[in-house]
C-alpha positions as CSV (number, residue, x, y, z in Angstrom):
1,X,-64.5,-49.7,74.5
2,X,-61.0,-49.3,75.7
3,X,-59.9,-50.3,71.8
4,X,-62.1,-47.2,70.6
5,X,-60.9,-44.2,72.8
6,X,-57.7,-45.5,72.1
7,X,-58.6,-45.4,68.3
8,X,-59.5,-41.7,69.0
9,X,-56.5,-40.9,71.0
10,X,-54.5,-42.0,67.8
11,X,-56.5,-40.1,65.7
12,X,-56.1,-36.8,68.0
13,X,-52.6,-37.1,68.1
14,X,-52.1,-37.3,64.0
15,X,-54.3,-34.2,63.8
16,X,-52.4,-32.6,66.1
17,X,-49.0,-33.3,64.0
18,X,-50.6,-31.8,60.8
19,X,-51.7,-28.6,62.4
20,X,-48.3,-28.4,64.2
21,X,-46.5,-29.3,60.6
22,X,-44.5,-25.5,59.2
23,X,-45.2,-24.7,55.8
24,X,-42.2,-24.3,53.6
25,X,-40.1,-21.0,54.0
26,X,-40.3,-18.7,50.8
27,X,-36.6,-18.1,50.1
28,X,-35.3,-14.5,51.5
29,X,-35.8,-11.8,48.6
30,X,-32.2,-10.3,48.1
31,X,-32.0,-6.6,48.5
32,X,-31.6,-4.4,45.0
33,X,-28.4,-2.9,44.9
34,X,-28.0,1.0,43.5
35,X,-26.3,1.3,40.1
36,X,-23.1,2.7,41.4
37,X,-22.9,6.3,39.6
38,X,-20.8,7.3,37.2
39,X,-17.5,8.6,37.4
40,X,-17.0,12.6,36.4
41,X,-15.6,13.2,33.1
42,X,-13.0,15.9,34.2
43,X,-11.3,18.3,31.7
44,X,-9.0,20.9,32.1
45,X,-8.9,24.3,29.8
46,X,-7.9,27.7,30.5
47,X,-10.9,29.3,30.5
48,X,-9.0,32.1,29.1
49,X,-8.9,31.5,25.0
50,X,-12.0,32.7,23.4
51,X,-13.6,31.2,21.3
52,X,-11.8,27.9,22.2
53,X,-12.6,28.7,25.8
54,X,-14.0,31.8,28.1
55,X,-15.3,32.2,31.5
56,X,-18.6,34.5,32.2
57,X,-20.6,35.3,35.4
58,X,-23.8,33.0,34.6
59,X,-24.9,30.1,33.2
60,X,-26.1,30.9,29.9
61,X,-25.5,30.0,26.5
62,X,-25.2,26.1,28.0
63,X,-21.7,27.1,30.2
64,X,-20.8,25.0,32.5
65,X,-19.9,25.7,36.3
66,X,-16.1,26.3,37.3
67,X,-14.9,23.1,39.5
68,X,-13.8,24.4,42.4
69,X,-13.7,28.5,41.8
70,X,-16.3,30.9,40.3
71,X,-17.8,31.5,37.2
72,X,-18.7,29.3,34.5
73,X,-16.8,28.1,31.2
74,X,-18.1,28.7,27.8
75,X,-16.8,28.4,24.5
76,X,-16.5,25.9,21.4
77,X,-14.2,23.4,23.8
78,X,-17.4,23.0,26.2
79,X,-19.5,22.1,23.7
80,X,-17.2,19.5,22.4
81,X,-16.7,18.6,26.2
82,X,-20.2,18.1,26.7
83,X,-20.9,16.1,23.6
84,X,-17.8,13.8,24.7
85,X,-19.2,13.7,27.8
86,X,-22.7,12.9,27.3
87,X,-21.4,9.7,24.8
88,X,-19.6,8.9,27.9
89,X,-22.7,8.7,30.1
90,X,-20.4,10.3,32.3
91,X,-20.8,13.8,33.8
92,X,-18.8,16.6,32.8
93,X,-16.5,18.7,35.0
94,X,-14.5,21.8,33.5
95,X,-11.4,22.7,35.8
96,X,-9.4,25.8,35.3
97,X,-5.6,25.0,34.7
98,X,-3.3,27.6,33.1
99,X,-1.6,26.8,29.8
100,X,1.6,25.5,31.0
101,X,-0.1,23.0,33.6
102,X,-2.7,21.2,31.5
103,X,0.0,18.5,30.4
104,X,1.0,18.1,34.0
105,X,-2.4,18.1,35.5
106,X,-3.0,15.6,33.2
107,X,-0.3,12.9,34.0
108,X,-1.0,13.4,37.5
109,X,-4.3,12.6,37.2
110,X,-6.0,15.7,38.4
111,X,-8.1,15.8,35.0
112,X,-9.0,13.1,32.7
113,X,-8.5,15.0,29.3
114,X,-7.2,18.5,27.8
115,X,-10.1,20.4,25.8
116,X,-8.4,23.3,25.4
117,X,-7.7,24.4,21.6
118,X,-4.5,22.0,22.3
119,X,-2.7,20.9,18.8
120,X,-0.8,17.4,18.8
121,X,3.3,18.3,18.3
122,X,6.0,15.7,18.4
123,X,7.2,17.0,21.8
124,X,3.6,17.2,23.7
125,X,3.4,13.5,22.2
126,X,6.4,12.3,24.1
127,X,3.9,12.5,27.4
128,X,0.3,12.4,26.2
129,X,-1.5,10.9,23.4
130,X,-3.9,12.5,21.2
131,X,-7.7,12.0,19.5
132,X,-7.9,12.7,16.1
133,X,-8.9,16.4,15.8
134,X,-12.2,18.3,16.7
135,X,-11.1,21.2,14.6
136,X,-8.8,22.3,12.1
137,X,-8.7,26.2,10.5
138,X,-5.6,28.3,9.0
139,X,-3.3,30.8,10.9
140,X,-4.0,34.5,10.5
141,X,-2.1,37.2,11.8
142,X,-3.0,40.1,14.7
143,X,-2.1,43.5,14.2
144,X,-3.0,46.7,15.6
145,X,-6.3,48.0,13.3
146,X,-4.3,51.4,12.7
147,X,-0.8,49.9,12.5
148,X,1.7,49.9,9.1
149,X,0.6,46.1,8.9
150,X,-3.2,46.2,8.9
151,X,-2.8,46.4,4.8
152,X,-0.3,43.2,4.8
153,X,-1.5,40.2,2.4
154,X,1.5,38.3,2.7
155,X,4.0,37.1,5.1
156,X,7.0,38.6,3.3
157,X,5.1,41.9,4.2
158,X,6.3,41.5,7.9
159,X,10.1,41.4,6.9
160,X,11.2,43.2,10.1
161,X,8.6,43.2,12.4
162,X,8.2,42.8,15.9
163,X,6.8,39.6,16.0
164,X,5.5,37.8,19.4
165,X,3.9,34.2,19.7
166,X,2.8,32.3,22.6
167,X,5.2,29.8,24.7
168,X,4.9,26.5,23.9
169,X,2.8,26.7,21.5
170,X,3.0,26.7,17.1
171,X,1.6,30.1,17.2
172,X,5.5,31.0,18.8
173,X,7.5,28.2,16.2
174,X,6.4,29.0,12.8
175,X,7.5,33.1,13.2
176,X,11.2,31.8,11.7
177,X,9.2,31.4,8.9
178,X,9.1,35.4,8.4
179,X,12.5,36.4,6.5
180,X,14.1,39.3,8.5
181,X,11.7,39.1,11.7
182,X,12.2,40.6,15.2
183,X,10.7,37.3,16.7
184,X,10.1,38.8,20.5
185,X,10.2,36.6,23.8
186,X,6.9,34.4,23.5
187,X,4.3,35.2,26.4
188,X,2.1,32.6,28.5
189,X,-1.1,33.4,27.4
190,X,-2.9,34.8,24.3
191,X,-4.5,37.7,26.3
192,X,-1.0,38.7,27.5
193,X,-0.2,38.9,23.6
194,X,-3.2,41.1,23.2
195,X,-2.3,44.2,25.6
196,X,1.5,43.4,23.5
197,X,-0.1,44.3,20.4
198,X,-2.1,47.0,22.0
199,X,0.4,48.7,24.1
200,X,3.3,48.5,20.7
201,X,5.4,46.2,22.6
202,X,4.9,44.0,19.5
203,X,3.5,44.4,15.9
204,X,1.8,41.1,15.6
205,X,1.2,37.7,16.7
206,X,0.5,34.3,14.7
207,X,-3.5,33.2,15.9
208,X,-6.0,30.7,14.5
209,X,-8.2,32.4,12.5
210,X,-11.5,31.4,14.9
211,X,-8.7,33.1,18.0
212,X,-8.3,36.2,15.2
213,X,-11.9,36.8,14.4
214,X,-12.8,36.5,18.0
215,X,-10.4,39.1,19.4
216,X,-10.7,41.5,16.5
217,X,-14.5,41.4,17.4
218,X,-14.0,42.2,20.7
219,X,-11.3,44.5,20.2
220,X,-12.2,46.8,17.6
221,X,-8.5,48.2,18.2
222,X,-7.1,45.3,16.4
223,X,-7.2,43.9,12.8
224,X,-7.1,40.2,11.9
225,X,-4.7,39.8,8.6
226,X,-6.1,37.3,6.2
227,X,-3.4,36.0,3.5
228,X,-3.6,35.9,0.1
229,X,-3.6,31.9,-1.0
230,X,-0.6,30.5,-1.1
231,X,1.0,33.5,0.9
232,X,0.6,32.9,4.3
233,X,2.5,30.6,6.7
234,X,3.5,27.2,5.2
235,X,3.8,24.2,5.9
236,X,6.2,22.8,8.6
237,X,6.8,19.5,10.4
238,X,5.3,19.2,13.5
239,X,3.1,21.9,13.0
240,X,-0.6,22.0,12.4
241,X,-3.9,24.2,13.0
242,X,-5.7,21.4,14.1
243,X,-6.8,21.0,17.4
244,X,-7.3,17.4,19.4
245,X,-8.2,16.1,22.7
246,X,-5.4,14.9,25.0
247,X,-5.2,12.2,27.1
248,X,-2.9,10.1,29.1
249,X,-0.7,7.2,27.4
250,X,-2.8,4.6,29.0
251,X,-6.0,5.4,28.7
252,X,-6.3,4.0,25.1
253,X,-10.0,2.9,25.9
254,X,-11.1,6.0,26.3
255,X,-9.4,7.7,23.5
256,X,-10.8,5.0,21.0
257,X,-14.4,6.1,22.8
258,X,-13.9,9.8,22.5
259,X,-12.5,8.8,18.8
260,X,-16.3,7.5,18.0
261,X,-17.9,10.1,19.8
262,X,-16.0,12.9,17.7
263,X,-16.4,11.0,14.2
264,X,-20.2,11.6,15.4
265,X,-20.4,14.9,14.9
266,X,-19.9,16.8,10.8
267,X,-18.3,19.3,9.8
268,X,-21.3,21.2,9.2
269,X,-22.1,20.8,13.6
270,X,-18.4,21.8,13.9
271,X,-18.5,24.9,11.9
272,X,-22.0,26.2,13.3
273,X,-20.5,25.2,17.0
274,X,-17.8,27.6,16.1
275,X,-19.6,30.4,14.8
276,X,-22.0,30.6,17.8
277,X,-19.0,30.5,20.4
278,X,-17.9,33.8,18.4
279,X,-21.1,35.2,18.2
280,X,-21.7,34.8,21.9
281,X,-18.2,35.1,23.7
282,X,-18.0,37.9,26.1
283,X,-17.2,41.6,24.7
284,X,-14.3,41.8,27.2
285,X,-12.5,38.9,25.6
């Protein structure tokens, strides 16, 4: 008798242990981390050199909002900032930065690239480095509409002019190129040359022809001078019509991305990019 309850004592205690055994832990799940988002794609233009680059009140025609002021930047250089952009996967911020500051702003690294109708020269490339180019036209010349010169096919035809071009830029270098001119004190900004021409402070300036067709459009004061072939401005070192992106000597990466990004998009896209920013840049530039 005693040898059977203490069979069942035995048996009460092992059933015991196997209810009391824990079932294996499932391993802890680790958390999802967020993607961490990416960094703006900041640019710096004037927002003052139509068709390159305007600012308007609203958002339309795709413009893009002012970083850090009001209003919103339009122009051919937005759209090439948003398709650079948008190849990034990076989104796009346009800050204002007058002419003379872009280079600076850049090295500093207050903006991550210059859209802003810049042209590579030997000096600019002693601090930044350049994409191959996003545009490339002819220079023209801007005159008053009533003026002596409004007739002019050739350069020779502005032997002793009053000639004006824009600082630092090849609009201001290649006027030594005019036998006999009276090359003028270069201004800061391409509207400033404007009210010259306007006012008869000066008798012309040297423009892209997209810059020439855009303000004669909007100024119907002023005439845009076309050259006869082979008249016009030649060539000279240093100097081209082409425009490029600029970016800082060390950012090579991103210049060979941007490089890709631009070979992307034809001529034909270039050309109809252009002739929508003139068609829809603001009368009052």
């Amino acid at each position: 008798m005693k040898r059977n309850v203490l069979a069942i004592c035995v048996a009460l205690v092992l059933v015991l242990a196997a209810c009391q055994t824990t079932a294996p832990t499932a391993a802890p799940v680790a958390a999802t981390e967020p993607a961490p988002a990416a960094q703006p794609f900041v640019v710096g233009m004037e927002v003052n050199y139509a068709p390159f680059n305007w600012k308007q009140t609203d958002d339309t025609n795709g413009a893009v909002s002012v970083d850090g002021g009001t209003g919103y930047a339009a122009g051919y250089d937005v759209e090439i900032a948003k398709r650079i952009a948008e190849g990034l996967g990076r989104p796009l911020v346009v800050k204002q930065v007058a002419w003379e500051g872009l280079v600076p702003a850049l090295q500093n690294g207050a903006i991550d690239a210059v859209i802003a109708g810049m042209s590579e020269t030997p000096e600019r490339l002693q601090s930044v480095n350049f994409t191959a180019p996003y545009y490339e036209s002819a220079f023209v010349m801007l005159v008053r509409a009533d003026g002596p010169y409004a007739s002019a096919t050739r350069l020779s035809n502005f032997s002793g002019a009053r000639v004006i071009g824009q600082k630092d830029t090849n609009y201001d270098v290649i006027i030594p190129q005019i036998e006999g001119v009276d090359h003028l004190t270069p201004l800061t900004s391409v509207p400033l040359i404007v009210q010259a021409i306007l006012s008869d402070v000066a008798d012309a300036s040297p423009v892209e022809r997209p810059v020439g067709l855009s303000i004669s459009l909007a100024n119907p004061q002023l005439a845009m001078v076309v050259f006869e072939e082979g008249q016009g401005f030649g060539p000279q070192e240093g100097v081209t019509t082409a425009v490029s992106v600029a970016l800082r000597k060390t950012d090579t990466e991103l210049q060979s991305q941007i490089d890709a990004i631009l070979a992307s998009i034809t001529q034909a896209e270039r050309e109809t990019l252009m002739e929508t920013a003139v068609k829809n840049q603001p009368v009052s530039q």
